[in-house]
Residue, then its C-alpha position, 0 to 999 in steps of 0.5 A: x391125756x395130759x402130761x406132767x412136764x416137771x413129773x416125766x422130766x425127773x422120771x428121765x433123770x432117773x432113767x435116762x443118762x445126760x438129760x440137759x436140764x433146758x428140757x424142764x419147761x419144754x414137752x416137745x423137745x422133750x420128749x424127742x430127746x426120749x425117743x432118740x435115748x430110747x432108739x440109741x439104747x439097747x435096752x429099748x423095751x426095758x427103759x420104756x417100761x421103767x419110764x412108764x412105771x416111774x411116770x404112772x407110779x403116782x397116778x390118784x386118776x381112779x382109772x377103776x370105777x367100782x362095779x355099782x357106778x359102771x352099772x349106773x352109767x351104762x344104765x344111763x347111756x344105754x337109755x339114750x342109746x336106745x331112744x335116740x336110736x329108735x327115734x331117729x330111724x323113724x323119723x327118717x323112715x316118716x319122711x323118706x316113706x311118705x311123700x307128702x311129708x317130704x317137705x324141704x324143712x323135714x328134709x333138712x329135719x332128716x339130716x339132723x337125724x341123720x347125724x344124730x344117728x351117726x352120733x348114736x351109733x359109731x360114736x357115742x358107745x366105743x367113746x362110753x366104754x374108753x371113759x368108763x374103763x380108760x382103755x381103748x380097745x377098739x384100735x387105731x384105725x376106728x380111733x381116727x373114725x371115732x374122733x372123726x365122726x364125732x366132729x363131723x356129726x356135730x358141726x352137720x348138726x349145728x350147720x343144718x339148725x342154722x339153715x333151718x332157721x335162715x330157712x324158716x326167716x326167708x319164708x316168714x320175713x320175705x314169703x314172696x322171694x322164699x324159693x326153695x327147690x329140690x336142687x337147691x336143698x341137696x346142694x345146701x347138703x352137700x355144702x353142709x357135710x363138705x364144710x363138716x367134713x374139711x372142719x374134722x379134718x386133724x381127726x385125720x391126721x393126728x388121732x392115734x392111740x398110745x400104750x401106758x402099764x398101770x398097775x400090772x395092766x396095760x391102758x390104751x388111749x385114743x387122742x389126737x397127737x398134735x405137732x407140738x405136743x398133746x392133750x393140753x400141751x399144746x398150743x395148735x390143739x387149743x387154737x383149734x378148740x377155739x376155733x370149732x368153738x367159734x364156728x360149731x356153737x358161738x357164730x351159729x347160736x348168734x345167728x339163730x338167735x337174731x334169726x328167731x328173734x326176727x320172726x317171733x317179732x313177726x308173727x306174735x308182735x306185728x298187727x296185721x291192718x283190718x280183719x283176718x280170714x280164716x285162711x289167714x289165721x290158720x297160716x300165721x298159727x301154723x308158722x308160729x306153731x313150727x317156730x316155737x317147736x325150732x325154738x325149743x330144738x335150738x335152745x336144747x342143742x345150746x344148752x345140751x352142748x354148752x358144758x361140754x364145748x367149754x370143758x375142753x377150754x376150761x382144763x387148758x387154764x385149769x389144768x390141775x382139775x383134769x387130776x381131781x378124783x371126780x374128773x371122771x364122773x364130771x366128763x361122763x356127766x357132760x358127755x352125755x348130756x351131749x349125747x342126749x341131744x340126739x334123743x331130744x329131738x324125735x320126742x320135740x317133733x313127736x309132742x309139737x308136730x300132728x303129722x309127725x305124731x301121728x306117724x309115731x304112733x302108727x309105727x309104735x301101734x305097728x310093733x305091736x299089732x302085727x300078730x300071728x295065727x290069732x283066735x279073735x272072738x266074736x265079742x272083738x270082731x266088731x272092733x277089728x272091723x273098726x280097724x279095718x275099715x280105718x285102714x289100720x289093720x287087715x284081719x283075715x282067717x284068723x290072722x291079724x297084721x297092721x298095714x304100712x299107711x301113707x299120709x292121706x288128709x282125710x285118714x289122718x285127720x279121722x284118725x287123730x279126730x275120731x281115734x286118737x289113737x285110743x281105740x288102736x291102742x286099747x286093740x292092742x293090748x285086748x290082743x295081746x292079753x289073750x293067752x292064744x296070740x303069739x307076738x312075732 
């Protein structure tokens, strides 16, 4: 949080005996004069509070959100909550499942997802409740969890659309030295979340929590506590936001740029000699099929991340705006559209990728068609049998379950041509309107 020099050091003058006057421009000496006042005294606790009251007295920070705007935003996190949540455990699940889709590009695919799921689940909900209440419950030690999650799962993201692409480049630019092995690919992984990792390391040593009355309540905060200061008083702590700006979102978003760049000028501007083949044209229309759909991940990521990169920057030189009256709506707006990269995603590969898409559908078809002790009539056994005969659901006395299907090309391709899902769906809902079928 940030700190009012000139406001804590006239509170001092008020509380505290002998304050040297060459404290006024100095937080950190400041503040260790307080702590050595506090521990002389005898009256420790008594002192500590009055500073706080004095310091707080002012606050205009709307610290209570009225019930209608909390409502609002916990509607809007809940969404992205839900759907990248799901959505990522999916795709995880499509990949790891199925041996033909375990791909080195959708094994990197699964560590995005991986990191968003991380993002989703020991972050961004404990991190929504401390900005919509201004109070962390949660403890100090899940507080260094927190922060630290947060900088590991985001630079792991950034780092692997950046080998994605270099990946992608080698292929298309230089098809004939493109070896990519499965040793290679873990060793990229561990790489990844190593240097991920070492980068969150100050989340280690400098994430605390700090107690503060306000208005009859106690607040508590979770931020990293710096050598040289705080939250915007200190001069480590925006060397170190730069730096992860540099290595999280300028340098990569570079590279990904030219990487991209290199390959679109590659696959839709260069003019192959003489006529293609068939064979030709569908590999050249799959690689740019796979192209755009990394286009479009990397330029959400950007503009998804860019508010928020930048905000911590901005209050530093402006540093009068963290005391606005809407300050608070301002960093849920950019915090959750930071977040909601990690929901993109999933729906990115469900609307560009077949392979993925039919898995998608399989698994939102298997929710729903899994029943129990079902009475089908004779009018729908004919399209039961359909099912069955396509491998998407086994019915016998009565019962009817759908079956967990691995990635053959002759199914998939029949379901997509023949299906397209529709007769699944369209089964789905026959079964469920029957007043006898019991969903489990």
């Amino acid at each position: 949080m940030a700190v009012n020099i000139e406001l804590l050091y006239n509170c001092c003058l008020l509380v505290l005996p002998n304050v040297p006057l060459s404290l006024k421009s100095n937080y950190s000496e400041l503040q260790l004069f307080i702590d050595e006042a506090l521990n002389r005294s005898d009256k420790r606790e008594v002192l500590k509070e009055e500073l706080t009251d004095c310091y707080y007295i002012n606050q205009d920070r709307p610290f209570d959100l009225p019930w209608w705007q909390k409502f609002f935003w916990s509607l809007v996190y809940a969404v992205i909550l839900l759907v990248a949540t799901g959505g990522n455990i999916i795709v995880i699940w499509i990949v790891l499942a199925h041996r033909r889709m375990r791909t080195v590009t959708n094994c990197f695919l699964v560590n995005l997802s991986v990191a968003d799921l991380m993002m989703s689940l020991l972050n961004c909900a404990f991190n929504f409740i401390f900005l919509l209440n201004s109070n962390w419950p949660f403890g100090v030690v899940y507080c260094t969890i927190n922060n630290f999650v947060a900088h590991v799962t985001v630079a792991s993201s950034v780092f692997t659309l950046v080998v994605i692409s270099c990946d992608r480049y080698m292929a298309i630019m230089y098809p004939l030295q493109h070896r990519n092995s499965r040793k290679k690919t873990v060793i990229t992984l561990i790489l990844i979340w190593s240097f991920s990792s070492a980068l969150a390391i100050p989340c280690l040593l400098y994430s605390t929590t700090t107690s503060r009355r306000y208005r009859g309540s106690t607040r508590t905060s979770c931020y990293l506590s710096w050598p040289d200061g705080g939250y915007l008083n200190s001069r480590t702590e925006y060397c170190y936001n730069i730096l992860f700006l540099l290595l999280t979102y300028l340098i990569p978003m570079t590279v990904m740029i030219v990487c991209y760049s290199c390959m679109g000028r590659k696959l839709w501007g260069s003019q192959s000699i003489g006529e293609q083949t068939h064979n030709q044209k569908e590999s050249i229309n799959s690689k740019r099929k796979v192209v755009k759909m990394f286009i479009i991940v990397v330029i959400i990521f950007a503009v998804c991340w860019m508010p928020y990169q930048g905000f911590f920057i901005f209050v530093y030189h402006h540093r009068s705006f963290v005391e606005k009256s809407y300050v608070q709506h301002v960093y849920l707006s950019f915090y959750w559209l930071a977040m909601s990269n990690s929901m993109v995603n999933p729906i990115i590969y469900y609307w560009m990728n077949n392979r993925f898409r039919v898995y998608f559908e399989l698994i939102i078809c298997k929710c729903y068609c899994v029943m129990g002790r079902t009475n089908v009539r004779r009018g729908e056994m004919q399209e039961l049998a359909t099912l069955q005969r396509s491998g998407l659901a086994v019915c016998n006395s009565g019962r009817c379950k759908s079956t967990s299907l691995r990635w053959r090309p002759s199914v998939a391709e029949s379901q997509i041509q023949t299906f397209k899902m529709n007769t699944v769906r369209t089964m789905c809902e026959k079964l469920q309107s029957k007043e006898d079928v019991v969903i489990i």
